[in-house]
C-alpha atoms as a printed R data frame, in Angstrom:
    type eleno elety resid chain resno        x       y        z
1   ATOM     1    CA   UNK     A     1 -135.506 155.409 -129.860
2   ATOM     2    CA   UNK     A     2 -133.396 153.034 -131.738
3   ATOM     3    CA   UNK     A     3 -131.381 155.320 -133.105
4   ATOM     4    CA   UNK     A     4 -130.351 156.934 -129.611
5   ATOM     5    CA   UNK     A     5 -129.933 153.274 -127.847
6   ATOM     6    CA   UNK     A     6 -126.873 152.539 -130.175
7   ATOM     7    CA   UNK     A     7 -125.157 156.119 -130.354
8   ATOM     8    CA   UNK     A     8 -125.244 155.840 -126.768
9   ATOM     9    CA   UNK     A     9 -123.968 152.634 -126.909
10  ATOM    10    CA   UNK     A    10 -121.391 153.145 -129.392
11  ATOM    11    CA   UNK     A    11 -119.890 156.096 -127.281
12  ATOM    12    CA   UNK     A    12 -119.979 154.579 -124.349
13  ATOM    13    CA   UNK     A    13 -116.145 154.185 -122.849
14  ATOM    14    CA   UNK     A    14 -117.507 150.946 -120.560
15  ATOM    15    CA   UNK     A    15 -117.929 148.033 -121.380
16  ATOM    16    CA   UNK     A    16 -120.742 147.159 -118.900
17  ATOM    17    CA   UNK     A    17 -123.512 149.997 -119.059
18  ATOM    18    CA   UNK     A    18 -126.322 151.160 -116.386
19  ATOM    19    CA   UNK     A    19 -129.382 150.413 -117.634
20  ATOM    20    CA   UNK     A    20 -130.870 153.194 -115.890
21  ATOM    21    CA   UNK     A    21 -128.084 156.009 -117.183
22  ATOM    22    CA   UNK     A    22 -129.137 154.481 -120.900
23  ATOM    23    CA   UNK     A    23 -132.852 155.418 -119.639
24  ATOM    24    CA   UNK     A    24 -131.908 158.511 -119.117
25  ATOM    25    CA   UNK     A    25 -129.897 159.566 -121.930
26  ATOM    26    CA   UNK     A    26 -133.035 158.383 -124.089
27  ATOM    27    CA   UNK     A    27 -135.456 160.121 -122.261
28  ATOM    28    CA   UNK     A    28 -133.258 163.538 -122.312
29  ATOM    29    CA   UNK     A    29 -132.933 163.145 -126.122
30  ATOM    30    CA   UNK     A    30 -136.356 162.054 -126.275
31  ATOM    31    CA   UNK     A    31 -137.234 165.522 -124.387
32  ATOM    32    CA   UNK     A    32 -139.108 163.471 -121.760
33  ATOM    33    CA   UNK     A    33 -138.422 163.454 -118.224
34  ATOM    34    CA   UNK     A    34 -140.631 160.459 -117.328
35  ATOM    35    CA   UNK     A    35 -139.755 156.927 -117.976
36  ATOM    36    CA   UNK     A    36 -139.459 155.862 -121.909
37  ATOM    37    CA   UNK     A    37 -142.066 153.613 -121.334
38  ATOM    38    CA   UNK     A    38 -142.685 149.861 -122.415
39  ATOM    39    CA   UNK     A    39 -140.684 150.453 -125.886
40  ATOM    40    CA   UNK     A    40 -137.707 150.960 -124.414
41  ATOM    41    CA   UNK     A    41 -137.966 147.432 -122.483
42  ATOM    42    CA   UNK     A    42 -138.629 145.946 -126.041
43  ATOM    43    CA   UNK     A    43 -135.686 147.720 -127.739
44  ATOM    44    CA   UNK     A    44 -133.481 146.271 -125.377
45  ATOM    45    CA   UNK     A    45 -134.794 142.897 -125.044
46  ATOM    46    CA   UNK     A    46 -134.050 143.212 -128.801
47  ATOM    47    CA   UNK     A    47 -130.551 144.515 -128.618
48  ATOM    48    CA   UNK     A    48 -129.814 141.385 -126.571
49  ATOM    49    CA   UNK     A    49 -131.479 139.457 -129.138
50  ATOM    50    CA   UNK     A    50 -129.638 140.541 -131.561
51  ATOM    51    CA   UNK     A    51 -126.160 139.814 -129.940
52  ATOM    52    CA   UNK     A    52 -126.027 143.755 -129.243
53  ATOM    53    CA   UNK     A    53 -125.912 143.738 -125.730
54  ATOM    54    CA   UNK     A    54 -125.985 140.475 -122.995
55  ATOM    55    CA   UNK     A    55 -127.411 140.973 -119.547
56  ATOM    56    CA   UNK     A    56 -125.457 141.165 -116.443
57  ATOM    57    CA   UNK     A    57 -127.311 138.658 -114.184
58  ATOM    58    CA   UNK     A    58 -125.291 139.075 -111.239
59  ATOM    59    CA   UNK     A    59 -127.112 142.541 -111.229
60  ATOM    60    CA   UNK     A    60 -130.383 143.167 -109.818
61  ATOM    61    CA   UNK     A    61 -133.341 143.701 -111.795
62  ATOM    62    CA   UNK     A    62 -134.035 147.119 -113.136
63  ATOM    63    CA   UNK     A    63 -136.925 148.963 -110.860
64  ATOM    64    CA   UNK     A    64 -138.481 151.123 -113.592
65  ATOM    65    CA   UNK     A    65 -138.817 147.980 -116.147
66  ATOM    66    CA   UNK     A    66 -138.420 144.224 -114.182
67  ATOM    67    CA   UNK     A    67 -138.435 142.422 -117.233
68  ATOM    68    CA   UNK     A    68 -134.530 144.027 -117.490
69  ATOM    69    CA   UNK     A    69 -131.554 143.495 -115.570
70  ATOM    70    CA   UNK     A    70 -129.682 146.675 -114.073
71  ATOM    71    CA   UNK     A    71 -127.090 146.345 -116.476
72  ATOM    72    CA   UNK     A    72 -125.531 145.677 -120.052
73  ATOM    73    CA   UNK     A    73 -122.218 144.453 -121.216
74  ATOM    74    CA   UNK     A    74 -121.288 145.541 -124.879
75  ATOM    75    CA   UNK     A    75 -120.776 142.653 -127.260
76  ATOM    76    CA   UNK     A    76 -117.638 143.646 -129.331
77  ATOM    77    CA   UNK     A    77 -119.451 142.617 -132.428
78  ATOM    78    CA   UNK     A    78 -120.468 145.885 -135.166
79  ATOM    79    CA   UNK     A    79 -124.038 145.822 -136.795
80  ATOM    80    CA   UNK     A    80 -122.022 145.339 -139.622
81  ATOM    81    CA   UNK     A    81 -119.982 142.379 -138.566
82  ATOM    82    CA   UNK     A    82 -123.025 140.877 -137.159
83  ATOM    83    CA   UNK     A    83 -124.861 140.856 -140.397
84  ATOM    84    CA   UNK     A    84 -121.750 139.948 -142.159
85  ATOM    85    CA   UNK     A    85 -121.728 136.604 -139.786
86  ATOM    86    CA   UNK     A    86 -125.079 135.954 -140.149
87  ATOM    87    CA   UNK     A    87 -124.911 136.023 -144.092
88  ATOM    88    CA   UNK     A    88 -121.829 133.273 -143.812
89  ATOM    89    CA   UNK     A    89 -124.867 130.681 -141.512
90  ATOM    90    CA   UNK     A    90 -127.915 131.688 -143.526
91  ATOM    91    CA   UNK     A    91 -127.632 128.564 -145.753
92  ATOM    92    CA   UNK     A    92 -126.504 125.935 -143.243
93  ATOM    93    CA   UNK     A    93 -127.787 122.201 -143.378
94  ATOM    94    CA   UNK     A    94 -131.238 121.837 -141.704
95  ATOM    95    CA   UNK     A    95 -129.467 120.174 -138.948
96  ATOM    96    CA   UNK     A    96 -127.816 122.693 -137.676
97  ATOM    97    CA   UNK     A    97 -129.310 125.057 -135.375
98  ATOM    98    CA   UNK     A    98 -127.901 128.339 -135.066
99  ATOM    99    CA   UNK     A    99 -130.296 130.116 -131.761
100 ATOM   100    CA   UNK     A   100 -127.490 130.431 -129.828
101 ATOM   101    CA   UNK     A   101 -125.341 131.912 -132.370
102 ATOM   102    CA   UNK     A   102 -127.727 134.176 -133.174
103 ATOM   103    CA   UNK     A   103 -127.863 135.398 -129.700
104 ATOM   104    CA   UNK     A   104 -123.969 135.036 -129.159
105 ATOM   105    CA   UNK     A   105 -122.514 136.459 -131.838
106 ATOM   106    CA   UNK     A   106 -118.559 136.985 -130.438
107 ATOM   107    CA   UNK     A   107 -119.088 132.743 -129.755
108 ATOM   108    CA   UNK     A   108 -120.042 132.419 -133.747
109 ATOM   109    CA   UNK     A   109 -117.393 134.529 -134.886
110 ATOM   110    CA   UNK     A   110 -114.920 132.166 -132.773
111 ATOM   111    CA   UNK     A   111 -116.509 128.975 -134.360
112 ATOM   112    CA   UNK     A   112 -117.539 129.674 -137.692
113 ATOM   113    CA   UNK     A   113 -114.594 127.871 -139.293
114 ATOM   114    CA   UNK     A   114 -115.531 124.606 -137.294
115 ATOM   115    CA   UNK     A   115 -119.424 125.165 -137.698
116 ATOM   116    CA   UNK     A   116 -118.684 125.515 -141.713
117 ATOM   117    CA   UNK     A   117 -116.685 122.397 -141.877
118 ATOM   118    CA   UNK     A   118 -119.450 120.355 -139.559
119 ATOM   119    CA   UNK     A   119 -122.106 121.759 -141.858
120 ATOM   120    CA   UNK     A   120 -120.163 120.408 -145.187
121 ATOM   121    CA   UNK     A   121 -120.082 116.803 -143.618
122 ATOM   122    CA   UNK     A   122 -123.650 116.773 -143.368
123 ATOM   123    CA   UNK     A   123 -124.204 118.541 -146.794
124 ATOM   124    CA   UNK     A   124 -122.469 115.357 -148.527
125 ATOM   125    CA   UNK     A   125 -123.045 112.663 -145.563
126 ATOM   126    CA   UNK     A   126 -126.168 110.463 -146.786
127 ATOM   127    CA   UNK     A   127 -127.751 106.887 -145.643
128 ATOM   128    CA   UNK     A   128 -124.416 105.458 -146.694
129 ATOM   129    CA   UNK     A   129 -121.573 107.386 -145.275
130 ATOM   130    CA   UNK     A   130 -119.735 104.574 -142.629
131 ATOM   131    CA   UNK     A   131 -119.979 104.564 -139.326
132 ATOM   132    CA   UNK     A   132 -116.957 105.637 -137.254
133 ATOM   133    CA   UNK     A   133 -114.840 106.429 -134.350
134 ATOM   134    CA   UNK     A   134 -115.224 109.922 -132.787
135 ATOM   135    CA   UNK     A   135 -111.193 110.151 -132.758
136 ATOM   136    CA   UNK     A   136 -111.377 109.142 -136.454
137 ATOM   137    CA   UNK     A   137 -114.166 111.022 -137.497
138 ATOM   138    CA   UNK     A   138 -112.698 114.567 -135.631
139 ATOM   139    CA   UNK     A   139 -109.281 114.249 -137.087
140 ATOM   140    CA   UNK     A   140 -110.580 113.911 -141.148
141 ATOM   141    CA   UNK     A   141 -112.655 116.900 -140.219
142 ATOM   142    CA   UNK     A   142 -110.404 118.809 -138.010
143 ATOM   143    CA   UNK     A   143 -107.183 117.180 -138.357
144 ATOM   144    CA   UNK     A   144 -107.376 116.915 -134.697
145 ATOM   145    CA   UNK     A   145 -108.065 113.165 -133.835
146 ATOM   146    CA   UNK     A   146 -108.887 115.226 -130.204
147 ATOM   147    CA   UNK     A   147 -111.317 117.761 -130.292
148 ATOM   148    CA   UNK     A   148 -114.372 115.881 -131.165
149 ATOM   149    CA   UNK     A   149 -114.028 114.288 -127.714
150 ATOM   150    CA   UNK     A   150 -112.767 117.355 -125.886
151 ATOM   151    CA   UNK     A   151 -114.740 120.085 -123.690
152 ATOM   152    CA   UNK     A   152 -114.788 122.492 -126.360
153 ATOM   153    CA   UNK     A   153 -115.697 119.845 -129.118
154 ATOM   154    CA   UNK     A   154 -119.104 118.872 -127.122
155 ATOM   155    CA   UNK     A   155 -119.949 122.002 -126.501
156 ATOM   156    CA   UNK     A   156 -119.780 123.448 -129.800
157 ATOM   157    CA   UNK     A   157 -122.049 120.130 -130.958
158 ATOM   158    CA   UNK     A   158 -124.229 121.013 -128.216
159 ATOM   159    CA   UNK     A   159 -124.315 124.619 -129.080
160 ATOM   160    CA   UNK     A   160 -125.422 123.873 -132.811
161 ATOM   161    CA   UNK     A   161 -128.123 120.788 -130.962
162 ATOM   162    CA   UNK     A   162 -125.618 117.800 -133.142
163 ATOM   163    CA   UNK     A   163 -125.035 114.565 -131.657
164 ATOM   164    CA   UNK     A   164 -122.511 112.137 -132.656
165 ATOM   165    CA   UNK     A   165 -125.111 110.304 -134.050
166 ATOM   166    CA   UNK     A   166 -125.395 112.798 -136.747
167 ATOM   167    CA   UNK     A   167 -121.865 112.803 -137.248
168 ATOM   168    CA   UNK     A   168 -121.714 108.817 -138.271
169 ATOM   169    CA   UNK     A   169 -119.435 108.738 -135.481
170 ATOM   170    CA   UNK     A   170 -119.110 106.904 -132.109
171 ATOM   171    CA   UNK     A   171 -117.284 106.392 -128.900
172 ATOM   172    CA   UNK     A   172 -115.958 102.952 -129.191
173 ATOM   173    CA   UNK     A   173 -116.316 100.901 -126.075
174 ATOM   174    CA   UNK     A   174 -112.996  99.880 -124.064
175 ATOM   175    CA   UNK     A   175 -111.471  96.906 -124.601
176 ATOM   176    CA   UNK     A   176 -112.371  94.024 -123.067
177 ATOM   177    CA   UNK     A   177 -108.972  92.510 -121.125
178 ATOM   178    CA   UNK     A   178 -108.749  88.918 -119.310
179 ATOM   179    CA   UNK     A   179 -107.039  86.161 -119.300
180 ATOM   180    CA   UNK     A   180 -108.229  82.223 -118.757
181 ATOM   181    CA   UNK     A   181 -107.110  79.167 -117.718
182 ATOM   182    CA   UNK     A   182 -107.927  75.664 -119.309
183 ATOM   183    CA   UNK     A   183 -111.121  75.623 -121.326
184 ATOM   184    CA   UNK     A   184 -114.159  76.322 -120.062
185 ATOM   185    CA   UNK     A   185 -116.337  73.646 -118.088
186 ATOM   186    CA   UNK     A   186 -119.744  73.371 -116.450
187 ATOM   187    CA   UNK     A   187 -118.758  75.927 -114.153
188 ATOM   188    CA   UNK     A   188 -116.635  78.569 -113.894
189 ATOM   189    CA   UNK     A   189 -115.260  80.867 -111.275
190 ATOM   190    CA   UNK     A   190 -114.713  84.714 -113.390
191 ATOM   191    CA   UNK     A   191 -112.863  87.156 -111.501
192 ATOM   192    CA   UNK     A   192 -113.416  91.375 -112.256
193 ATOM   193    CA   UNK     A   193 -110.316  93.047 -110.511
194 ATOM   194    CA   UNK     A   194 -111.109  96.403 -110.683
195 ATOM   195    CA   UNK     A   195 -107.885  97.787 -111.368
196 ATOM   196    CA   UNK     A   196 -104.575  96.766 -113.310
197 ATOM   197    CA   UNK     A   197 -101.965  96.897 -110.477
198 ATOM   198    CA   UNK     A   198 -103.997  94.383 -108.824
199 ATOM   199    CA   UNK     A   199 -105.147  92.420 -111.955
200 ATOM   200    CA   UNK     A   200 -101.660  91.960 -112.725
201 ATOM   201    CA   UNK     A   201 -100.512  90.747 -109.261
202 ATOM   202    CA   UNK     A   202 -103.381  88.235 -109.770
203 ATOM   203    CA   UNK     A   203 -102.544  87.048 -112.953
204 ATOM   204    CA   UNK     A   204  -99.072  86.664 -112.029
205 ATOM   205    CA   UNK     A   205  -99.854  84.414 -108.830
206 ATOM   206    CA   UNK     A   206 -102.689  82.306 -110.768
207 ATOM   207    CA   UNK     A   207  -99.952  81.942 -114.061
208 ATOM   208    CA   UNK     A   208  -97.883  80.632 -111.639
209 ATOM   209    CA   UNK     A   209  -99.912  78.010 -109.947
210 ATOM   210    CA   UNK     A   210 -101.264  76.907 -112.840
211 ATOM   211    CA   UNK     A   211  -97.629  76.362 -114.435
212 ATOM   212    CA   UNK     A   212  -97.338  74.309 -110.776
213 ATOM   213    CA   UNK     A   213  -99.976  71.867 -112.079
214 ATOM   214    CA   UNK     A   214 -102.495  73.367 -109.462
215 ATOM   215    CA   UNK     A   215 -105.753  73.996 -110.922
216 ATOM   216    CA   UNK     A   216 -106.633  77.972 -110.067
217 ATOM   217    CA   UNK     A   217 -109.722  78.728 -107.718
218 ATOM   218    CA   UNK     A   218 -110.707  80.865 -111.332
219 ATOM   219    CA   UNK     A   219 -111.305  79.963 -114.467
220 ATOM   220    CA   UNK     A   220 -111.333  83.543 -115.688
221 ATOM   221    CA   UNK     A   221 -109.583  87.132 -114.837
222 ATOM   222    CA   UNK     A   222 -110.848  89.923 -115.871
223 ATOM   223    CA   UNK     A   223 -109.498  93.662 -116.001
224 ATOM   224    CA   UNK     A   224 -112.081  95.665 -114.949
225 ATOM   225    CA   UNK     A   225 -109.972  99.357 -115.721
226 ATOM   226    CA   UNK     A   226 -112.128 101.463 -113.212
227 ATOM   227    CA   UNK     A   227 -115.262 102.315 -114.461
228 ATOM   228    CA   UNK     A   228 -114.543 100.797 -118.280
229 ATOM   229    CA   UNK     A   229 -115.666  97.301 -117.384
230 ATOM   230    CA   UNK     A   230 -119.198  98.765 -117.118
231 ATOM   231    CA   UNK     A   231 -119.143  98.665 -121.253
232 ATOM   232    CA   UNK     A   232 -116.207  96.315 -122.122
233 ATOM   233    CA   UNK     A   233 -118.243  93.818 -119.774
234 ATOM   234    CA   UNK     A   234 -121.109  93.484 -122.983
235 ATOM   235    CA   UNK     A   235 -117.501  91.420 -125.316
236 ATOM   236    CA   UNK     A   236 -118.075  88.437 -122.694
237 ATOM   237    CA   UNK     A   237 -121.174  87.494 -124.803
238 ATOM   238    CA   UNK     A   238 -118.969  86.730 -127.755
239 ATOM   239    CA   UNK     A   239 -116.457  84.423 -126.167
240 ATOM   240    CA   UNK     A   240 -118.402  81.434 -127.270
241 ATOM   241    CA   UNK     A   241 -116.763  79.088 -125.538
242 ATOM   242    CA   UNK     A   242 -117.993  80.193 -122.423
243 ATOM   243    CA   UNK     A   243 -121.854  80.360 -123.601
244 ATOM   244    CA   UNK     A   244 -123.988  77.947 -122.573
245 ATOM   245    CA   UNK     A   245 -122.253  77.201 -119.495
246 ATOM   246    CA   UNK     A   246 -122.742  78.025 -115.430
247 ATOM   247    CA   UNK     A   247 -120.376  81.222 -115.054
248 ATOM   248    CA   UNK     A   248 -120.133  82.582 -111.719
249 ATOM   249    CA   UNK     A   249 -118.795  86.283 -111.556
250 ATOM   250    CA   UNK     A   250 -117.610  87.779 -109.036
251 ATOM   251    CA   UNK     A   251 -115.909  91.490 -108.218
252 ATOM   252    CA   UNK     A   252 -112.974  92.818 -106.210
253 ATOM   253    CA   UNK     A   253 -112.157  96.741 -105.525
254 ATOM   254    CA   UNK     A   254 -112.011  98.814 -103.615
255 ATOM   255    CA   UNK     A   255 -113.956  99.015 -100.445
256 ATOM   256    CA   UNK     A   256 -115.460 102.785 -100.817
257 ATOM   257    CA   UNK     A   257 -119.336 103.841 -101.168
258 ATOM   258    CA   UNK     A   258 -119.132 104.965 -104.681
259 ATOM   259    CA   UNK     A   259 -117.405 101.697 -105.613
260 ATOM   260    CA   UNK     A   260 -119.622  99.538 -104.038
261 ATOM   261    CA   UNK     A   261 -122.550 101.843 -105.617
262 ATOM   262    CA   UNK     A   262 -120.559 100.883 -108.990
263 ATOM   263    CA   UNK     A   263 -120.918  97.202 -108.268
264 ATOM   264    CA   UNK     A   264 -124.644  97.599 -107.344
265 ATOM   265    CA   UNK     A   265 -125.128  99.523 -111.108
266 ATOM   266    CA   UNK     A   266 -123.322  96.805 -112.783
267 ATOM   267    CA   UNK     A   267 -125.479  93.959 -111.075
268 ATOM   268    CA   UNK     A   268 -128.683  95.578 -112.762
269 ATOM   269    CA   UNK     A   269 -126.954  96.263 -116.234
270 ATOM   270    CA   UNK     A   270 -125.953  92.346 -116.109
271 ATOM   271    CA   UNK     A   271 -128.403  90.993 -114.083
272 ATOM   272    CA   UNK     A   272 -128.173  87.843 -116.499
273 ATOM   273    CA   UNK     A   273 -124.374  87.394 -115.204
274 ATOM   274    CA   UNK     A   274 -125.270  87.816 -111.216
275 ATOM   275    CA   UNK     A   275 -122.168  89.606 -110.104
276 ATOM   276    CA   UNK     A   276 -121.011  89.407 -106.647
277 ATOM   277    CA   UNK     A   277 -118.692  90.903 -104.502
278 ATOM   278    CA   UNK     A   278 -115.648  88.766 -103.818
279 ATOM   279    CA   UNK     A   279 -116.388  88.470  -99.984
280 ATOM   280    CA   UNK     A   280 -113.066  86.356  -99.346
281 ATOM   281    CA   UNK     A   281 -110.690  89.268 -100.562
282 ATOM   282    CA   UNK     A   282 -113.211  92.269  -98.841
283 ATOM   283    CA   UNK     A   283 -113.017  90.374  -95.389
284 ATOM   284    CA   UNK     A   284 -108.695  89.842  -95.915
285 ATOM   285    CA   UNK     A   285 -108.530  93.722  -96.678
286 ATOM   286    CA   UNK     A   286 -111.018  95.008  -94.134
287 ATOM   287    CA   UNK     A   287 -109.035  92.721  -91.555
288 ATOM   288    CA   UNK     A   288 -105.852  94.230  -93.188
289 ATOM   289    CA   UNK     A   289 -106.426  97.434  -93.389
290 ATOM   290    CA   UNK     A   290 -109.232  98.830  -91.869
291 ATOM   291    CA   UNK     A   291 -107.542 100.959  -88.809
292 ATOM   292    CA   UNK     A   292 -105.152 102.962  -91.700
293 ATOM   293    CA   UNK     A   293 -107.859 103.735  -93.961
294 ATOM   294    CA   UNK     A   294 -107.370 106.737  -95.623
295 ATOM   295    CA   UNK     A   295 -110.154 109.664  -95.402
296 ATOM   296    CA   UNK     A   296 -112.542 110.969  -98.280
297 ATOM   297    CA   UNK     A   297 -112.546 114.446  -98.726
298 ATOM   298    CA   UNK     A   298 -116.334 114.261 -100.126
299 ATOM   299    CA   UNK     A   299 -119.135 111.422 -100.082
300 ATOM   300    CA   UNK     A   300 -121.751 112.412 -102.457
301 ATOM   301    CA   UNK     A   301 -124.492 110.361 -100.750
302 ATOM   302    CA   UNK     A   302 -127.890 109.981 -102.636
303 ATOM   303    CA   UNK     A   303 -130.932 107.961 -101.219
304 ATOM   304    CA   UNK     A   304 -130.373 105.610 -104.666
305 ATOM   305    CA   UNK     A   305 -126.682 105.215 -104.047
306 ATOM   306    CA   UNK     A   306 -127.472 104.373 -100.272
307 ATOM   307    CA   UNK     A   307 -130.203 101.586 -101.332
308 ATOM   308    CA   UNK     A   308 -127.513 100.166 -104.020
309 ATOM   309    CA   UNK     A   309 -124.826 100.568 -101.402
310 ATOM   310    CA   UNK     A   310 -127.260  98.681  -98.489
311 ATOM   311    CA   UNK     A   311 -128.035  95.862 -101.305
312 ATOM   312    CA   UNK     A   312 -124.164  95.083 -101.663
313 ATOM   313    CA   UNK     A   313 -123.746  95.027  -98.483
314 ATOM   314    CA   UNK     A   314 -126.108  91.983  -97.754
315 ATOM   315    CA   UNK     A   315 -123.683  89.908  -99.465
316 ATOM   316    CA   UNK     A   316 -121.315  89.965  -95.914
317 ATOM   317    CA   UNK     A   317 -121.493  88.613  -92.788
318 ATOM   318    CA   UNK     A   318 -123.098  91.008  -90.233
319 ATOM   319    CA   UNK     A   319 -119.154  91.625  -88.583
320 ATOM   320    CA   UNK     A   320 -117.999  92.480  -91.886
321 ATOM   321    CA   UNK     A   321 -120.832  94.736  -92.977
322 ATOM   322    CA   UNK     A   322 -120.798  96.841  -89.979
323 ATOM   323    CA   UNK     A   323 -117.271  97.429  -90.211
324 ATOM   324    CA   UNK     A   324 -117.793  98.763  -94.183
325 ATOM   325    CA   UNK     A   325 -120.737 100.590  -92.789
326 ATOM   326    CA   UNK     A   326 -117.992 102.397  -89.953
327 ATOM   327    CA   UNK     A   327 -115.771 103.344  -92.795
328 ATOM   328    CA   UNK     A   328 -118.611 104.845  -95.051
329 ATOM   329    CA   UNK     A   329 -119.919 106.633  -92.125
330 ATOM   330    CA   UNK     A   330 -116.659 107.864  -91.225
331 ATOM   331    CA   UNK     A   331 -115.989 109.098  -94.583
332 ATOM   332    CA   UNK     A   332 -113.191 106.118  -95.496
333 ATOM   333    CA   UNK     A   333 -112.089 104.231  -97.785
334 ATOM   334    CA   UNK     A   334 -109.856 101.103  -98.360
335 ATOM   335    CA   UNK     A   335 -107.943 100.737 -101.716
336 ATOM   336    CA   UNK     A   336 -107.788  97.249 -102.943
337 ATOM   337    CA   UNK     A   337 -104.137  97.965 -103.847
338 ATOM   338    CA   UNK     A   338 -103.373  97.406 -100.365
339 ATOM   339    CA   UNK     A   339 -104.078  93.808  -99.620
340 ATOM   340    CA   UNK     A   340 -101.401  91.725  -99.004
341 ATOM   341    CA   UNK     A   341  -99.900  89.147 -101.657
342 ATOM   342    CA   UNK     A   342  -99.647  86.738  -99.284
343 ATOM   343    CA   UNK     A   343 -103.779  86.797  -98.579
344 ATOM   344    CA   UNK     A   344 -104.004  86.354 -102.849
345 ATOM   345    CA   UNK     A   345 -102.027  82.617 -102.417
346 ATOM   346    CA   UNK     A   346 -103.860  81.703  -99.489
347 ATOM   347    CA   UNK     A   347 -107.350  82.392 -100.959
348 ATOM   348    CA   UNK     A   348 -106.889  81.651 -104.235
């Protein structure tokens, strides 16, 4: 039966097949007009093992065998090929796993010359091979500093079941940006601005009053660069000067569910820091702001996110938290771009 599954699929002119013409041809060569029975469900289940054939699932199942689908497409991969690829992975590192591969045999063909050059890493890697950066590490193997990182990178490290990890290599967290004022004391105000337009119109303002001779409401500014500030935040622990003391943190963004989800998240990965929301600035830009906010396409609202979201929110006066509560439900959003300069002097 074999023998007349691959002549038929060899001659075929399409690329996609009917499973039930295949049937058919079989059974006619086979001299049988009656279904070929449970070996032919096995000989194709094998065929698709073997990178031979994939399934079409957008098709139906097959009636006369459910275990199939109603049709085939063709790999363009020979028998001879495939064996011919398979004898180029047969001695790969023990890390490596090649199922997919093995079942995807177009997808090796494309990625042998990567998979090879991952495979010789961990060949020579040992115990002592340093620890580096992913950009680092994917440009001595690939000479692309890029493609460790990229889409196709992860997937062909989550094709062959690698991690970074087993790479010695690692995504090196953001950096950490602030600026302060004086040296620390007892306690101290620290500011997260949440992005850099803003950041810098704050640092400007506070440089300036502090150049005055007026002592700024913060001790402490912090870039928070969008979501980075969720790893950078850990570098705080190793400005010493600041250890020991009673730091205050606080956090100003943008007024949106998924940021104020974001604040929520970073309150339970720093509990020991008690982050707040800036309520002075949120009030000034709600007041602001609030009848031109702009309108979010999507809200992806979770019952987690809605808790984290409800928990933020008891930080506000009840005015304040019912108009952020309007917004959300009205599928807004305020930018923090948009306060006004002039609310930054008077508040801070």
């Amino acid at each position: 039966m074999r023998h007349y599954l691959e002549q038929f699929i060899q001659a075929s002119p399409k690329k996609i097949i009917s499973t039930y013409e295949l049937e058919m041809y079989v059974c006619e060569k086979m001299g049988t007009n009656s279904p070929c029975g449970e070996e032919f469900s096995e000989q194709i289940t094998r065929l698709v093992s073997e990178g031979l054939l994939t399934p079409v699932v957008s098709r139906k199942a097959y009636e006369s065998h459910p275990a199939l689908y109603s049709g085939y497409r063709i790999v363009n991969v020979s028998r001879r090929n495939r064996n011919f690829l398979l004898k180029q992975v047969a001695d790969m590192d023990e890390r490596i796993s090649l199922g997919y591969y093995e079942n995807n045999l177009d997808k090796l063909k494309r990625d042998l010359k990567s998979i090879k050059t991952i495979d010789a890493f961990l060949k020579q890697a040992d115990g002592q091979t340093a620890y580096t950066t992913v950009k680092m590490r994917s440009f001595w193997l690939f000479h692309d500093e890029n493609f460790l990182a990229s889409r196709k990178g992860r997937l062909l490290l989550q094709n062959l079941q690698l991690s970074y990890d087993d790479l010695r290599c690692y995504e090196p967290p953001p950096p950490f940006a602030y600026t302060a004022w004086g040296a620390p004391v007892e306690h101290n105000q620290i500011l997260i601005i949440e992005g850099r337009d803003v950041f810098s119109q704050f640092h400007s303002l506070l440089s300036q009053r502090d150049q005055a001779g007026h002592q700024p409401m913060v001790n402490m500014l912090i870039c928070g660069d969008g979501d980075r500030i969720e790893q950078s935040l850990a570098y705080f622990a190793e400005l010493l000067p600041f250890q020991g003391k009673e730091n205050h943190f606080f956090y100003f963004g943008d007024v949106s569910y998924e940021r104020f989800h974001f604040i929520r998240q970073l309150q339970k990965k720093y509990a020991h820091l008690h982050i707040q929301p800036f309520v002075p600035l949120y009030e000034q830009l709600i007041g602001q702001c609030a009848a031109h906010a702009p309108h979010l396409k999507v809200i992806r609202r979770t019952k987690q996110k809605d808790e984290d979201v409800a928990t933020i929110l008891r930080s506000f006066s009840e005015q304040a938290a019912e108009a952020i509560q309007t917004l959300f439900a009205n599928s807004r959003f305020l930018p923090h771009v948009a306060l006004d300069p002039q609310a930054l002097i008077e508040i801070l």
